[in-house]
GUVO-343009 format. One line per 2 residues: number of its first residue (from 1); their letters; for each residue x, y, z of C-alpha. Coordinates in steps of 0.02 Angstrom, whole numbers, plus 50000, padded with zeros to 5 digits. Example, Ala and Ser with C-alpha at 12.3 -4.5 7.8 and 13.67 -1.06 7.14 Angstrom:
REM GUVO-343009
1	as	50615 49775 50390 ~ 50684 49947 50357 $
***
This chain:
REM GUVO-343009
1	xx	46314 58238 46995 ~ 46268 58163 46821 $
3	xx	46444 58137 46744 ~ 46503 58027 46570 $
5	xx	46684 57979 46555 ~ 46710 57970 46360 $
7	xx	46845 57843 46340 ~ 46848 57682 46453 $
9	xx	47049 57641 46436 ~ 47159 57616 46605 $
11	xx	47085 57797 46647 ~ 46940 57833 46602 $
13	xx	46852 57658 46693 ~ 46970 57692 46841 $
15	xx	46883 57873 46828 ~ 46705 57833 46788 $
17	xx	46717 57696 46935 ~ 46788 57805 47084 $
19	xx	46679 57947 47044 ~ 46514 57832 47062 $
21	xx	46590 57735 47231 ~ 46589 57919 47279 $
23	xx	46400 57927 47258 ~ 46384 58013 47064 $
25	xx	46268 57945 46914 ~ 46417 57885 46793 $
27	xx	46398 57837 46606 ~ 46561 57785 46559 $
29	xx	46539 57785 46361 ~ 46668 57688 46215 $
31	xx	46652 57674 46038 ~ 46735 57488 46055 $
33	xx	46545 57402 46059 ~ 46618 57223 46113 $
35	xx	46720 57308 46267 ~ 46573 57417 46311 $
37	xx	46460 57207 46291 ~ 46592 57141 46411 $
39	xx	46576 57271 46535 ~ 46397 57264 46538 $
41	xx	46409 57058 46593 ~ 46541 57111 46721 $
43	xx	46704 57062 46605 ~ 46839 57200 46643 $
45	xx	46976 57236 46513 ~ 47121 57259 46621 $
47	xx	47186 57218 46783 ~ 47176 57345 46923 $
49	xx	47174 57285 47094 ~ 46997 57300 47162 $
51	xx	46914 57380 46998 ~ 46815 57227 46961 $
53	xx	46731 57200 47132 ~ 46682 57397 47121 $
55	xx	46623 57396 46955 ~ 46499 57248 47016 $
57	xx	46452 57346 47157 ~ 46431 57518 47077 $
59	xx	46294 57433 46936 ~ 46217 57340 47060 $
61	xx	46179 57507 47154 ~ 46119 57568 46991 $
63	xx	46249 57721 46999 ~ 46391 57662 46854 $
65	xx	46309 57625 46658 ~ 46419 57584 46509 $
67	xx	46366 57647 46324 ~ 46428 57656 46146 $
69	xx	46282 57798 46138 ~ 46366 57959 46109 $
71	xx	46191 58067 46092 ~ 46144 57959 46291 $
73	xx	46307 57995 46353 ~ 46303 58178 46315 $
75	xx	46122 58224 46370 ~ 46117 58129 46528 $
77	xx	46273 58237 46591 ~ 46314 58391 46662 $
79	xx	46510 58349 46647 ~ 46587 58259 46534 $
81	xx	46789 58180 46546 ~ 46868 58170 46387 $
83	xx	46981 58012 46436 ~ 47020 57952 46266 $
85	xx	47216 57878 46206 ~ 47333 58019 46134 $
87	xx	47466 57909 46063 ~ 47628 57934 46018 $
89	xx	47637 57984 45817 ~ 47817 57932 45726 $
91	xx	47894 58103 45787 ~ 47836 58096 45980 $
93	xx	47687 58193 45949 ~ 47553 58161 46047 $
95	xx	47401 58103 45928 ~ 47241 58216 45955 $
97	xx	47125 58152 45835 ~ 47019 58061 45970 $
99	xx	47019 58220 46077 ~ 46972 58328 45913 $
101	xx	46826 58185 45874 ~ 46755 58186 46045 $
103	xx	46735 58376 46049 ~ 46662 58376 45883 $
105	xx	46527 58257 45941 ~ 46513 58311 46092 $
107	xx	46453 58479 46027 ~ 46353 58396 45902 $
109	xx	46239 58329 46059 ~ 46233 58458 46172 $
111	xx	46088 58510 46217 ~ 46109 58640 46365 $
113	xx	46267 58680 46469 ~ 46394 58567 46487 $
115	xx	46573 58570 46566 ~ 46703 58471 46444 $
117	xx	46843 58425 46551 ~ 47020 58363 46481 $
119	xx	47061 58209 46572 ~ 47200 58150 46438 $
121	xx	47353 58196 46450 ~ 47371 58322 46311 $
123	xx	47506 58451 46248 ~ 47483 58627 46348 $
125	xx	47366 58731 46255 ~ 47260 58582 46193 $
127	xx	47121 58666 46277 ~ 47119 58802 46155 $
129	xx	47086 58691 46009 ~ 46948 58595 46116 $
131	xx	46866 58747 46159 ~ 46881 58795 45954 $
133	xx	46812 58649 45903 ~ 46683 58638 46029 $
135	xx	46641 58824 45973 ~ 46650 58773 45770 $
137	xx	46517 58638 45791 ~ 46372 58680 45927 $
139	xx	46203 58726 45888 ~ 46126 58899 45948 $
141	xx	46264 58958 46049 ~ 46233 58843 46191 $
143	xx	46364 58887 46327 ~ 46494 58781 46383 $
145	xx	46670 58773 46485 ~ 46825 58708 46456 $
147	xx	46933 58634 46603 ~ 47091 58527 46633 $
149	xx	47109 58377 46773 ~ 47244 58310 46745 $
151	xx	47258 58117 46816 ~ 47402 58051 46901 $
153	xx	47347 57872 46918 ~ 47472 57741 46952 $
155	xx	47422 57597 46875 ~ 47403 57444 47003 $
157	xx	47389 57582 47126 ~ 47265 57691 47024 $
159	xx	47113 57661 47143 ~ 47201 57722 47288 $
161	xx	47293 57870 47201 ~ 47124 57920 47156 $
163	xx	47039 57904 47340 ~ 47186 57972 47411 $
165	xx	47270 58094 47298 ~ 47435 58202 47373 $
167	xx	47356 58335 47242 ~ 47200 58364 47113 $
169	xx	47246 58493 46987 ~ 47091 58598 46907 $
171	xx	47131 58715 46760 ~ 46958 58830 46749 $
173	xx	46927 58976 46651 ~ 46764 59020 46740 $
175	xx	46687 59033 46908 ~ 46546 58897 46857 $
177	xx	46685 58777 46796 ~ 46757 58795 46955 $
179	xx	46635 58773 47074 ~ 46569 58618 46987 $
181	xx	46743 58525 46981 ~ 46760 58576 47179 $
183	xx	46608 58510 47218 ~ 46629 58359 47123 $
185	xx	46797 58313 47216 ~ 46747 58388 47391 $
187	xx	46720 58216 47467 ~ 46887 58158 47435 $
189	xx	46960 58300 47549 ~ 47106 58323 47439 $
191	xx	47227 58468 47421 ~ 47168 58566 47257 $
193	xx	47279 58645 47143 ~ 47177 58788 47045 $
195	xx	47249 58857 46925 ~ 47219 58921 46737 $
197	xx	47199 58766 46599 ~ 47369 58813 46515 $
199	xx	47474 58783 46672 ~ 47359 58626 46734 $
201	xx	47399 58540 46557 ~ 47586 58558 46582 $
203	xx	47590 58499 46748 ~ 47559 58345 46698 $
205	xx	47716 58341 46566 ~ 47822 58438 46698 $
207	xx	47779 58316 46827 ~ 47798 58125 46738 $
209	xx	47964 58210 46645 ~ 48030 58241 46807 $
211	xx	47998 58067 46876 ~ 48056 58005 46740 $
213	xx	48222 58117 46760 ~ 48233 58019 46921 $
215	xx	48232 57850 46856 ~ 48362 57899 46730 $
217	xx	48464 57971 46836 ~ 48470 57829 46949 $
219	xx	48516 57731 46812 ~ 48661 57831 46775 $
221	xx	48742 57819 46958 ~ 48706 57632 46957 $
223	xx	48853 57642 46782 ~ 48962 57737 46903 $
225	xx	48920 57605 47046 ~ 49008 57451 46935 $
227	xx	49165 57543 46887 ~ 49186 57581 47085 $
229	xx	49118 57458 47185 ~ 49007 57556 47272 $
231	xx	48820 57485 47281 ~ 48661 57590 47194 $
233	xx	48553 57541 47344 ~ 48634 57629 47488 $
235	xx	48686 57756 47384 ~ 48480 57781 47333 $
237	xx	48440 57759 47498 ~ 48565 57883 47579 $
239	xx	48504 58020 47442 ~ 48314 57966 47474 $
241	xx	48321 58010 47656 ~ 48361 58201 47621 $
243	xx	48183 58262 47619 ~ 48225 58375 47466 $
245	xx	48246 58217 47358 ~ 48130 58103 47423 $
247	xx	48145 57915 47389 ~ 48032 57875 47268 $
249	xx	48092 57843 47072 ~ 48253 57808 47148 $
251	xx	48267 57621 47125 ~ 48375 57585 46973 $
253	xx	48352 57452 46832 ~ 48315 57417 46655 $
255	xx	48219 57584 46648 ~ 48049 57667 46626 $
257	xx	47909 57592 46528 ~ 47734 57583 46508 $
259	xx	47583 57685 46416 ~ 47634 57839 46524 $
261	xx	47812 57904 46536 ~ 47907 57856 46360 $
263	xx	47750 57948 46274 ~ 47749 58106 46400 $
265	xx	47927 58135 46405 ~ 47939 58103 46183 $
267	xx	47760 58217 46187 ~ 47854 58340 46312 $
269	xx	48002 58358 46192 ~ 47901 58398 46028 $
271	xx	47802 58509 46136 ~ 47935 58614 46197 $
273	xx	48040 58616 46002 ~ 47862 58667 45927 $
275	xx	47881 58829 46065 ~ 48069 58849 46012 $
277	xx	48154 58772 46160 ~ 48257 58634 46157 $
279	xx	48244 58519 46304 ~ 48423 58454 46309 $
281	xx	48417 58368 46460 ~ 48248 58276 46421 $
283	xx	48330 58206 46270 ~ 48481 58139 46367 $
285	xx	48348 58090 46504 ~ 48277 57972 46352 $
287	xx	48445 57926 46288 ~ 48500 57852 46454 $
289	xx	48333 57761 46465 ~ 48352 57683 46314 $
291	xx	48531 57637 46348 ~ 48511 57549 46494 $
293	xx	48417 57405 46399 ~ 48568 57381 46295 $
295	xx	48680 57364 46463 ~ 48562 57256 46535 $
297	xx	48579 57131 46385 ~ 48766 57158 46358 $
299	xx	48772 57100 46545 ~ 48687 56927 46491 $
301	xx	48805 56897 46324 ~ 48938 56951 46458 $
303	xx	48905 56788 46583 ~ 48823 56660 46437 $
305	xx	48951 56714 46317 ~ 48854 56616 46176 $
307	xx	48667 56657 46181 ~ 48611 56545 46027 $
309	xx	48509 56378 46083 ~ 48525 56429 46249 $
311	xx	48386 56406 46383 ~ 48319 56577 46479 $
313	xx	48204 56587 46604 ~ 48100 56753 46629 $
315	xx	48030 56805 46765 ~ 47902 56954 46748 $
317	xx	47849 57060 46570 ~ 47722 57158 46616 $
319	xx	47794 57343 46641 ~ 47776 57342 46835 $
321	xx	47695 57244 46968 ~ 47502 57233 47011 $
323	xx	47480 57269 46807 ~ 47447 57151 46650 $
325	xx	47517 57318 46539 ~ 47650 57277 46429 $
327	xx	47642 57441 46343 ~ 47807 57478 46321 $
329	xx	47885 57361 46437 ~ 48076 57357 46427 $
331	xx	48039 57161 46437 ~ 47980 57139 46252 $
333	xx	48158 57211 46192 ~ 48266 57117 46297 $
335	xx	48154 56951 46256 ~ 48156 56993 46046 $
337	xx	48324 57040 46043 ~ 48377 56881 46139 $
339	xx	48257 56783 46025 ~ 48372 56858 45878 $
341	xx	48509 56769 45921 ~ 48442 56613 45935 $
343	xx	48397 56603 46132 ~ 48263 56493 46195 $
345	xx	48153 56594 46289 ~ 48036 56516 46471 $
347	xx	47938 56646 46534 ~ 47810 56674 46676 $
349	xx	47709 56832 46728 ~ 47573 56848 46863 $
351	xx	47466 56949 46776 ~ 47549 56986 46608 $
353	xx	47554 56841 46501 ~ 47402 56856 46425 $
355	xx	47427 57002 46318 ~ 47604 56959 46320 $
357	xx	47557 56794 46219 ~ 47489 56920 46058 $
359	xx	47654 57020 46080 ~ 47780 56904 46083 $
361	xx	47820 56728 45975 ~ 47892 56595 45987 $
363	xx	47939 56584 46167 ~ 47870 56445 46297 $
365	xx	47734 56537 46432 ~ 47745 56416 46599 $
367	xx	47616 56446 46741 ~ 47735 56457 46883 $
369	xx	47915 56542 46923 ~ 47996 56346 46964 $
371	xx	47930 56291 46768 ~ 48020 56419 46698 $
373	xx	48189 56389 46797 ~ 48205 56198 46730 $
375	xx	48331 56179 46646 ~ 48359 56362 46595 $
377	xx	48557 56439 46601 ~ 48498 56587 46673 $
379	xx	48375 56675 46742 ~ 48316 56853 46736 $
381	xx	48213 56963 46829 ~ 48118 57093 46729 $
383	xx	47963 57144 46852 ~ 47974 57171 47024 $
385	xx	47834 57044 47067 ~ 47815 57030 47267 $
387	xx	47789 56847 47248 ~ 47951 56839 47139 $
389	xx	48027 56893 47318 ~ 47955 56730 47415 $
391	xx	48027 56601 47297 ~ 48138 56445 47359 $
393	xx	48291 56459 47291 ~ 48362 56317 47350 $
395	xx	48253 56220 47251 ~ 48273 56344 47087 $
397	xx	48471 56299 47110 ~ 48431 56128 47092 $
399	xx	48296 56145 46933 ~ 48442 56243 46844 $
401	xx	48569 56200 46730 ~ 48662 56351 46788 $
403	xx	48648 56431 46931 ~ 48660 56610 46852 $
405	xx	48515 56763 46898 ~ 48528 56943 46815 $
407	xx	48434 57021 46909 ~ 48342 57192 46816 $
409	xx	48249 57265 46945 ~ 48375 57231 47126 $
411	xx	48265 57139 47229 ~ 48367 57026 47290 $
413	xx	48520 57035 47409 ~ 48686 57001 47283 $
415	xx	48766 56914 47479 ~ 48640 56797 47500 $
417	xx	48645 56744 47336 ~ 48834 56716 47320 $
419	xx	48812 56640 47504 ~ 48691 56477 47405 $
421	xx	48776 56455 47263 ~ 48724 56578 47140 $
423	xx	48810 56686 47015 ~ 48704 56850 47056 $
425	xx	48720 56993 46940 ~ 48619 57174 46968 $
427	xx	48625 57324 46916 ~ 48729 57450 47011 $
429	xx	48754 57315 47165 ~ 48878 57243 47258 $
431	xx	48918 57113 47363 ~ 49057 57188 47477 $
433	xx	48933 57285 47561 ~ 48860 57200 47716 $
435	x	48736 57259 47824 $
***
């Protein structure tokens, strides 16, 4: 099929670049000329694992283009992705300019049927107003559809998820719109979810809110875990096993981040107050989130007692592993608001420290874990890095001046740690408990 992904963000290029390896002619199009310049000489603006080598492969074979050309873009294709940002506006509204400007010229250039498909994550009856302003601005009544696809990409993951989704949701008005969108995800042999555009937009809310739910509920049980004694691990991993539950989400620490879940869930809540319900246990959902920042860093001035000119060594800033997105990470408050008090900050990140560099000042960037533990008083863990796992910490006791980890994310066993030396603080764990 001849497709064009407007928008070439974290979902749109993961978008535009599956749906070519999966044999389609794909123009993915952005009005950012130098990103569209880089892309063209093979220069990717994020880290994805595996998205570089198929974006080589995909031009090569002649099947992926990239364009500022919004007239190109919109005559070469049959279906077009909207896959632009909806950010988050001062009251947790989700921002639909882009969305409004991409319909507008969209419409502008159409010159025969197309199918405009929502791939943003937008407020539930967002379609409406596409379809309206789609409607306001074509020329001699050319016909169109309207549909919702929802994506439910995991970023360092997203290739997979989309290969091997556990669901695609379509939201169709027509049988045309239908067929085309089946057809167009066929090969992937996928369970599809068809439903009407309304419901497919809020099953993306529904379904990041709930995860999100998860994490902060975790996060709640791992407070009642240190005024017990009990450990947040097993007692994840005995609730995970009831197939009702499900582990996943259930791994407590300094909360959710990212470009995904604090913008859905805020979006979700706006949403639901503009409808006249209010989502009570979103907002605690949020509350808890943001909490748990503030008990992570209490648990620091709790075991350094004096933060000011003291040494601390970070370990990981992007939001999660396999990602160089600090969008949101709960990293860049814990770093600024130990930077306020005077802390020196160390830190290292596999794949984050670019960006992180333009976000954050005045702290030292080292290009390995054991730089950043010279020396420091402490060290913390903020991203569950797999290599962050393999380290020697016999040899980190010895570059320390203390021999102190608080530990954000619970990778590490608390028993070993006490059993080498260290002062090991988690969240939610315990030592007594031994396997």
């Amino acid at each position: 099929m001849n497709i064009s992904i407007v928008g070439s963000g974290y979902v749109g290029l993961v978008t535009g670049v599956c749906l070519a390896e999966l044999g389609n002619q794909v123009i993915c199009l952005d009005n950012n000329k130098k990103k569209i310049e880089n892309l063209k000489k093979g220069q990717v603006p994020i880290f994805e694992p595996g998205l570089h080598e198929l974006i080589v492969a995909n031009v090569k074979k002649k099947r992926l283009k990239f364009t500022s050309d919004v007239k190109l873009a919109v005559k070469s294709s049959e279906i077009i992705f909207i896959a632009v940002g909806t950010p988050s506006m001062p009251n947790g509204e989700a921002d639909l300019i882009g969305i409004e400007n991409v319909a507008r010229n969209i419409a502008k250039n159409m010159d025969g049927y197309r199918l405009i498909v929502e791939k943003s994550t937008v407020p539930v009856q967002t379609g409406e107003w596409v379809k309206h302003t789609i409607s306001n601005n074509v020329k001699n009544k050319i016909k169109f559809d309207v549909a919702s696809n929802p994506e439910f990409l995991r970023e360092g993951q997203a290739i997979s998820d989309f290969m091997h989704p556990d669901r695609i949701v379509i939201g169709v008005e027509s049988e045309k719109a239908k067929n085309l969108l089946v057809n167009l995800y066929k090969p992937l042999g996928a369970q599809l979810v068809i439903t009407d555009i309304k419901s497919a937009e809020l099953i993306k809310h529904a379904s990041n809110s709930f995860l999100a739910t998860k994490i902060s509920f975790i996060n709640a049980i791992s407070r009642i875990c240190e005024k017990t004694g009990a450990d947040v691990v097993e007692v994840a991993r005995g609730m995970g096993l009831d197939r009702r539950i499900g582990p996943g989400f259930l791994n407590a620490g300094l909360g959710y981040g990212g470009s995904c879940f604090p913008k859905d869930v805020d979006a979700f809540i706006t949403i639901s107050e503009k409808l006249g319900y209010n989502f009570e246990l979103l907002k605690v959902v949020k509350k808890i989130n943001d909490q748990q920042k503030d008990f992570f860093l209490q648990k620091i001035k709790n075991n350094l007692w004096i933060i000011k000119d003291k040494t601390v060594g970070v370990l990981g800033i992007s939001f999660k592993p396999n990602t160089d997105d600090i969008r949101n990470a709960p990293s860049l408050e814990v770093i600024r608001s130990l930077q306020s008090e005077g802390a020196k900050i160390k830190a290292y990140d596999p794949r984050g420290a670019l960006k992180a560099k333009d976000a954050l000042k005045g702290i030292t960037f080292c290009t390995d874990s054991y730089a950043v533990c010279k020396k420091a008083d402490c060290l913390l863990i903020l991203t569950e890095w797999d290599e962050f796992k393999e380290l020697d910490f016999s040899k980190i006791k010895k570059l320390m001046r203390h021999p102190l980890i608080i530990d954000g994310r619970n990778i590490y066993d608390p028993l070993k740690f006490e059993k080498i030396g260290f002062k090991y603080i988690g969240i939610g764990r315990s030592a007594n408990f031994k396997r």
